[in-house]
DRENSE-312574 format. One record per residue (C-alpha): residue number from 1; residue in three letters; x, y, z. Coordinates in steps of 0.1 Angstrom, whole numbers, m for minus. Example, Ala and Ser with C-alpha at 12.3 -4.5 7.8 and 13.67 -1.06 7.14 Angstrom:
<pts>
+-----+---------+-------+-------+-------+
: num : residuo :     x :     y :     z :
+-----+---------+-------+-------+-------+
:   1 :     ALA :   123 :   m45 :    78 :
:   2 :     SER :   137 :   m11 :    71 :
+-----+---------+-------+-------+-------+
</pts>
This chain:
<pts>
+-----+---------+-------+-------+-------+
: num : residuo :     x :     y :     z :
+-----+---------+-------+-------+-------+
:   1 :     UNK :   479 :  1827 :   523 :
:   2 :     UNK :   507 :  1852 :   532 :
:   3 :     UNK :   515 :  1890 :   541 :
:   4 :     UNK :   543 :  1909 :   528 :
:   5 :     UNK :   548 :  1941 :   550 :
:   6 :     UNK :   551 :  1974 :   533 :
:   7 :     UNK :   565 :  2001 :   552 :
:   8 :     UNK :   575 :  2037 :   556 :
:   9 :     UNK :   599 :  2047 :   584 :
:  10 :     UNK :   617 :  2078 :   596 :
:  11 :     UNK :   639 :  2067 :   621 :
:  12 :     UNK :   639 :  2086 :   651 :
:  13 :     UNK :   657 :  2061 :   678 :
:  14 :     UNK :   641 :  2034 :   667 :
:  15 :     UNK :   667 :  2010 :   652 :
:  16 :     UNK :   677 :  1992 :   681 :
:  17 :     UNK :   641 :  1985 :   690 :
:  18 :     UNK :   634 :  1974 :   654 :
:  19 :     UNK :   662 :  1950 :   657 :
:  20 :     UNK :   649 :  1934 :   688 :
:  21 :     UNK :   613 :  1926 :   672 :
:  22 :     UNK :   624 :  1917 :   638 :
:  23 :     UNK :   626 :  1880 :   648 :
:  24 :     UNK :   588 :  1884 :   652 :
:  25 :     UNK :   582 :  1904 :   623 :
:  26 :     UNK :   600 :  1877 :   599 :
:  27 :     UNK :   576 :  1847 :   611 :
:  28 :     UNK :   547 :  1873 :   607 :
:  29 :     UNK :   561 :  1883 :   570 :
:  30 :     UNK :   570 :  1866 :   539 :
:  31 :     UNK :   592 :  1898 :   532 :
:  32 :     UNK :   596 :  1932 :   547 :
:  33 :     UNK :   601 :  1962 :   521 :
:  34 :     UNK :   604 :  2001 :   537 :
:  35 :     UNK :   609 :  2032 :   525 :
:  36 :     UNK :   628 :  2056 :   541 :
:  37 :     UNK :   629 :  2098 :   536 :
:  38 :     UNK :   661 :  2114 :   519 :
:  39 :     UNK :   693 :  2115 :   534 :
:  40 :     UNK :   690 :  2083 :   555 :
:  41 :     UNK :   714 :  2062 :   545 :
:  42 :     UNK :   730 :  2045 :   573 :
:  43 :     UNK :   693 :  2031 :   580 :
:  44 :     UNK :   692 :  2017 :   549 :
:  45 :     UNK :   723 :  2000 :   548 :
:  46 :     UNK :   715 :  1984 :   584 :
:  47 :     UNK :   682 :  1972 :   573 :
:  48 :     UNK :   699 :  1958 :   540 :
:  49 :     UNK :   721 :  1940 :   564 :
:  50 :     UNK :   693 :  1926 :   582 :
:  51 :     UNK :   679 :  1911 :   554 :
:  52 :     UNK :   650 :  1939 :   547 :
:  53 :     UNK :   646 :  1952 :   513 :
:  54 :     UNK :   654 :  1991 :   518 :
:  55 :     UNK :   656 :  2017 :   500 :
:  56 :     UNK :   655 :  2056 :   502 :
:  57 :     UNK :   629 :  2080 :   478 :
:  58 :     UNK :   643 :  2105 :   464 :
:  59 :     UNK :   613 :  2126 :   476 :
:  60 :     UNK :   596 :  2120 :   510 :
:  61 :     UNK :   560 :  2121 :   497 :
:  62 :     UNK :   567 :  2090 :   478 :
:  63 :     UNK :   576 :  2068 :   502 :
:  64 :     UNK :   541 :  2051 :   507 :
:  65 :     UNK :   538 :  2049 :   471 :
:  66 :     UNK :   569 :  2027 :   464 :
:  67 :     UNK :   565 :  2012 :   498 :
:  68 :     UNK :   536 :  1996 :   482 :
:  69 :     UNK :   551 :  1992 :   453 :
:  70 :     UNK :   586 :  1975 :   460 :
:  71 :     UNK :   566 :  1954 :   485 :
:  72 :     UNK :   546 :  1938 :   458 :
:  73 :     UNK :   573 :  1931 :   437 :
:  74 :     UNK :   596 :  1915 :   465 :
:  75 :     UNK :   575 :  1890 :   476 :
:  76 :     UNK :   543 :  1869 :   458 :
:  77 :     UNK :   527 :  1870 :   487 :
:  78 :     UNK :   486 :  1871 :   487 :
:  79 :     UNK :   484 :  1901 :   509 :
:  80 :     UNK :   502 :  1933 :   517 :
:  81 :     UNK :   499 :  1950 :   549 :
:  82 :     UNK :   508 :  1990 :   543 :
:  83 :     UNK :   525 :  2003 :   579 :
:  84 :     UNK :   539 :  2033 :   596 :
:  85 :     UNK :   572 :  2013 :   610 :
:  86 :     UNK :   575 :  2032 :   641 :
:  87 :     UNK :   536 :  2027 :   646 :
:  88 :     UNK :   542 :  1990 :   638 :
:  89 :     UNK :   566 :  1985 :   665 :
:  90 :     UNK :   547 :  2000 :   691 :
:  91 :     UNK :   518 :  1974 :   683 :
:  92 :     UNK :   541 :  1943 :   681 :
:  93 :     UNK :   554 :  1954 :   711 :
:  94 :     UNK :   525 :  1965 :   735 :
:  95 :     UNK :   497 :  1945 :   717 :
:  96 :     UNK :   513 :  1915 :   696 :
:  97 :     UNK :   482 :  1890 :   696 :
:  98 :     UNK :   461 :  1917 :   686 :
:  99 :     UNK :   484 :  1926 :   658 :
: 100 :     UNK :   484 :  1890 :   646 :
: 101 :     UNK :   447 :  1884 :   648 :
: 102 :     UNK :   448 :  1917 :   629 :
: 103 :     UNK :   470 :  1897 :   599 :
: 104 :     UNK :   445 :  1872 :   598 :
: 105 :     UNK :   418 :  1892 :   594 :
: 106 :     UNK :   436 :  1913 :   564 :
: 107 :     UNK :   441 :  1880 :   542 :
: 108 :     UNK :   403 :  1877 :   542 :
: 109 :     UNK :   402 :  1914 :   526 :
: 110 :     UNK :   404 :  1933 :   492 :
: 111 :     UNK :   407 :  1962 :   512 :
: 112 :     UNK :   408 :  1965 :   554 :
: 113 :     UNK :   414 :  2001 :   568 :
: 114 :     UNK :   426 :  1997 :   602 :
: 115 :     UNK :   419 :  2026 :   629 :
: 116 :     UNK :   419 :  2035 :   666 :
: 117 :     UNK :   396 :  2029 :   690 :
: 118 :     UNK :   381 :  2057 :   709 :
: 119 :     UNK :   412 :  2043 :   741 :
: 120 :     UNK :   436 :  2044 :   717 :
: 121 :     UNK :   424 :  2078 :   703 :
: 122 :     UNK :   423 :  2093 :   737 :
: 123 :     UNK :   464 :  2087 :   738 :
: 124 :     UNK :   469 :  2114 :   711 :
: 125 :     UNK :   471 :  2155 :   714 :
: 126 :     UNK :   445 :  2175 :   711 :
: 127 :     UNK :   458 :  2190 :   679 :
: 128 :     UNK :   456 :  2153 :   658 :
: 129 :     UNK :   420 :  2140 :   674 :
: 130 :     UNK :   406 :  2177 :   662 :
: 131 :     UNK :   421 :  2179 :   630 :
: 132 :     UNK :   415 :  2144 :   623 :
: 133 :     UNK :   379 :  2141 :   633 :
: 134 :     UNK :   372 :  2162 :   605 :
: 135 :     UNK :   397 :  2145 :   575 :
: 136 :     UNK :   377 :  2112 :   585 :
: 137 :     UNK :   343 :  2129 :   587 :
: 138 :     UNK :   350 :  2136 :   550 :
: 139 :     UNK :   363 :  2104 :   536 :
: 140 :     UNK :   334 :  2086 :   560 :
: 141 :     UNK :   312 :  2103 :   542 :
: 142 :     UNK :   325 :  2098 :   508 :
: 143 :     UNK :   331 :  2056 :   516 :
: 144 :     UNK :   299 :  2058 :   530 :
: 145 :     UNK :   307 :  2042 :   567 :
: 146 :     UNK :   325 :  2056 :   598 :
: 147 :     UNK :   361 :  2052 :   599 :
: 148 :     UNK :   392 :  2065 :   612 :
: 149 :     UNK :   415 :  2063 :   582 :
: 150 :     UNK :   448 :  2080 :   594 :
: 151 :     UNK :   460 :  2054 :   620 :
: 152 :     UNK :   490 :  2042 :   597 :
: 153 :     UNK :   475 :  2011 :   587 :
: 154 :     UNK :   458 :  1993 :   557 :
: 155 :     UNK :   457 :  1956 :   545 :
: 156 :     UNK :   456 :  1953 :   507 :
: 157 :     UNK :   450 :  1917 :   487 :
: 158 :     UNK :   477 :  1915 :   461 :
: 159 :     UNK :   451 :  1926 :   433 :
: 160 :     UNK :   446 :  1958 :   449 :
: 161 :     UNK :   475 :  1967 :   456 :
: 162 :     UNK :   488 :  1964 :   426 :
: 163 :     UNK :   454 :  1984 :   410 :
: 164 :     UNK :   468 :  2008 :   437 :
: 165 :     UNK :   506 :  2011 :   417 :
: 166 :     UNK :   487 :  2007 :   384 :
: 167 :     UNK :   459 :  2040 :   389 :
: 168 :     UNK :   476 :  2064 :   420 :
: 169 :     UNK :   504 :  2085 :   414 :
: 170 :     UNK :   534 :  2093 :   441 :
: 171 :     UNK :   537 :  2129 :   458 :
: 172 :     UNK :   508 :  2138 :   483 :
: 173 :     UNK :   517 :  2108 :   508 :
: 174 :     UNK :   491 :  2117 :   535 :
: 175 :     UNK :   463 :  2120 :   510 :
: 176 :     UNK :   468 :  2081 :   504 :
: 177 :     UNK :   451 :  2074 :   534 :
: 178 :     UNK :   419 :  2088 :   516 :
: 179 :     UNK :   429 :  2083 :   482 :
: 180 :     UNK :   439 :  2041 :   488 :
: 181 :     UNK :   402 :  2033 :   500 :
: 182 :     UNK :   387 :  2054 :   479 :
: 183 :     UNK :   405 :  2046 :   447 :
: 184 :     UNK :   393 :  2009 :   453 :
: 185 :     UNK :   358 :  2015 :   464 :
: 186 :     UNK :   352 :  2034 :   431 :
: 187 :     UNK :   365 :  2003 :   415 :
: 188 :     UNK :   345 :  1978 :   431 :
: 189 :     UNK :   366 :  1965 :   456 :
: 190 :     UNK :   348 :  1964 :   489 :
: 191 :     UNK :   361 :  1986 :   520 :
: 192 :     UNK :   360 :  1968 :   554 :
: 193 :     UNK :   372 :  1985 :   589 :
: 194 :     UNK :   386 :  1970 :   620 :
: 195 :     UNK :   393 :  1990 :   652 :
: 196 :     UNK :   424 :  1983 :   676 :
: 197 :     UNK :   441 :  1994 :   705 :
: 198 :     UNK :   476 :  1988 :   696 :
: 199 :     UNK :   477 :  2017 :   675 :
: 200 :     UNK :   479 :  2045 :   701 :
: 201 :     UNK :   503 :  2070 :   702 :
: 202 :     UNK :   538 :  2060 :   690 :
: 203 :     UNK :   554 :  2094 :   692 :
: 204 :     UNK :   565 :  2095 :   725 :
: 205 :     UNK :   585 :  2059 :   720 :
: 206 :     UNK :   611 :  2081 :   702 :
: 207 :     UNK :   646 :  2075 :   714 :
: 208 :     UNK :   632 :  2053 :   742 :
: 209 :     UNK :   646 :  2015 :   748 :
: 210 :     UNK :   603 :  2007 :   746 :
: 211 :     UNK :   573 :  2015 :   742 :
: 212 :     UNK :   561 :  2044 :   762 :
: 213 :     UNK :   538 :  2041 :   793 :
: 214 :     UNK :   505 :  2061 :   799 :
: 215 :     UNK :   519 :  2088 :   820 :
: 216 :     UNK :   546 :  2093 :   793 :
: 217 :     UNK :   519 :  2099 :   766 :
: 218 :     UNK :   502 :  2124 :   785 :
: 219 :     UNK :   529 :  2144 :   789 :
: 220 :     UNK :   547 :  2145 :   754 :
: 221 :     UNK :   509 :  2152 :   742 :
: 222 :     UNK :   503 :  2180 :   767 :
: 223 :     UNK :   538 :  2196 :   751 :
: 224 :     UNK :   530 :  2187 :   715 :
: 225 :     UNK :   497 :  2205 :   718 :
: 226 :     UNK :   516 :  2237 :   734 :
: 227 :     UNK :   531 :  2246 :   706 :
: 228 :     UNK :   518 :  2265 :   679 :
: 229 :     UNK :   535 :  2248 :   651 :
: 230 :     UNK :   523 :  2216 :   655 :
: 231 :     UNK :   488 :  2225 :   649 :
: 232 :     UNK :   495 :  2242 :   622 :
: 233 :     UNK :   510 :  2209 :   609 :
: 234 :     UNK :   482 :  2185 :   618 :
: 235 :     UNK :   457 :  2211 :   597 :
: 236 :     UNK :   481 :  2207 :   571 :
: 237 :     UNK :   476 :  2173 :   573 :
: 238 :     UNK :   440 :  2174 :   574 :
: 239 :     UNK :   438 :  2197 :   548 :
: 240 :     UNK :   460 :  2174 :   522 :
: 241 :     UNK :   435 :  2142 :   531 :
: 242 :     UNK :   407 :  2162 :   526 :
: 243 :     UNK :   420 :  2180 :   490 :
: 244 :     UNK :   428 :  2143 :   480 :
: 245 :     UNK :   392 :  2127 :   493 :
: 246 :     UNK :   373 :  2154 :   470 :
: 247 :     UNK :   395 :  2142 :   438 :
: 248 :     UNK :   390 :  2110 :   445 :
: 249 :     UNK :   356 :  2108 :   458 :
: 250 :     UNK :   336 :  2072 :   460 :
: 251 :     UNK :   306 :  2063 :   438 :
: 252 :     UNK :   287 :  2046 :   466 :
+-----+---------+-------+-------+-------+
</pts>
């Protein structure tokens, strides 16, 4: 079996630190596809140059749609493995055997939503872990298990995904990470969960050399939750997941 990696990526400093680990990322992946938000350009010529199929949506809340997409039609690969990049490079970075274990454990999967455990939880502000505790208390309840469903991260088998292109629809980008899951559950596929600690808090590795330390993630957290703004982002957030969860509610 194989994984193709399907991405979405907002570069924010990152570049030099996705160069570095994408000798890793290639023996990991059959093929890398990312989407990237409007106006970024010169990221997507450098990743063409690397060898990564690139390209940039012509609207931001499609970008996990024709991540998904492109990836399944660059590579035949048996699995896909959906991924916030700049998440993704904190985990190869800070937790790489996890991560691969975590590849193993997707090709055995329909459908594998991959969340935090309560460690890695602890790493974000205040305004996420409140806002999300109550997007995932929805979809939980409409999957009909406990899972943390906005950690970046999903493993699809090749059938699903493309099910996924087939009967889902671009523009709410966030809802996907209650709309994926619960688009395939009402189908039949089966929904399994895995908790790990290598997705904690990327944000703070912005514009850094590497990943962030502990004492780094307190702080940028303690400043992200000071301002106002930012929760009224995250209940944004929450609010799309939870819009999209009640559409798309499970048949359990």
């Amino acid at each position: 079996m194989s994984v193709v990696l399907a991405a979405t990526w907002d570069p924010r400093g990152e570049m030099e630190r996705f160069q570095k680990w994408l000798p890793e990322l290639r023996q990991a992946y059959q093929a890398i596809a990312v989407a990237l938000p409007p106006g970024a350009i010169q990221a997507c010529e450098a990743l063409r140059r690397f060898g990564v199929a690139a390209a940039v949506t012509p609207d931001w809340s499609w970008g996990r749609f024709l991540a998904l997409q492109e990836a399944a039609a660059v590579s035949d690969a048996t699995h896909i493995h959906y991924a916030d990049l700049d998440r993704l490079l904190r985990w190869v970075e800070t937790q790489p055997q996890e991560w691969l274990r975590t590849l193993a454990r997707l090709q055995e999967c329909d459908c594998l939503v991959i969340g935090r455990t309560p460690s890695a939880y602890a790493t974000h502000p205040q305004a996420m872990v409140a806002t999300e505790a109550i997007s995932n208390a929805v979809v939980s309840h409409l999957l009909g298990q406990e899972m943390d469903v906005s950690a970046g991260s999903k493993g699809f088998s090749r059938r699903a995904a493309e099910f996924l292109v087939t009967h889902t629809r671009p523009g709410r980008a966030l809802g996907t990470d209650a709309e994926w899951p619960l688009t395939l559950q009402r189908a039949g596929y089966p929904v399994e969960y895995l908790e790990v600690d290598g997705l904690d808090w990327e944000i703070p590795d912005q514009f850094q050399d590497q990943a962030a330390g502990a004492e780094r993630q307190r702080q940028v957290a303690a400043e992200y939750d000071a301002d106002p703004r930012h929760w009224a982002h995250r209940v944004a957030v929450a609010r799309e997941i939870i819009e999209v969860a009640l559409q798309n509610g499970a048949k359990r």
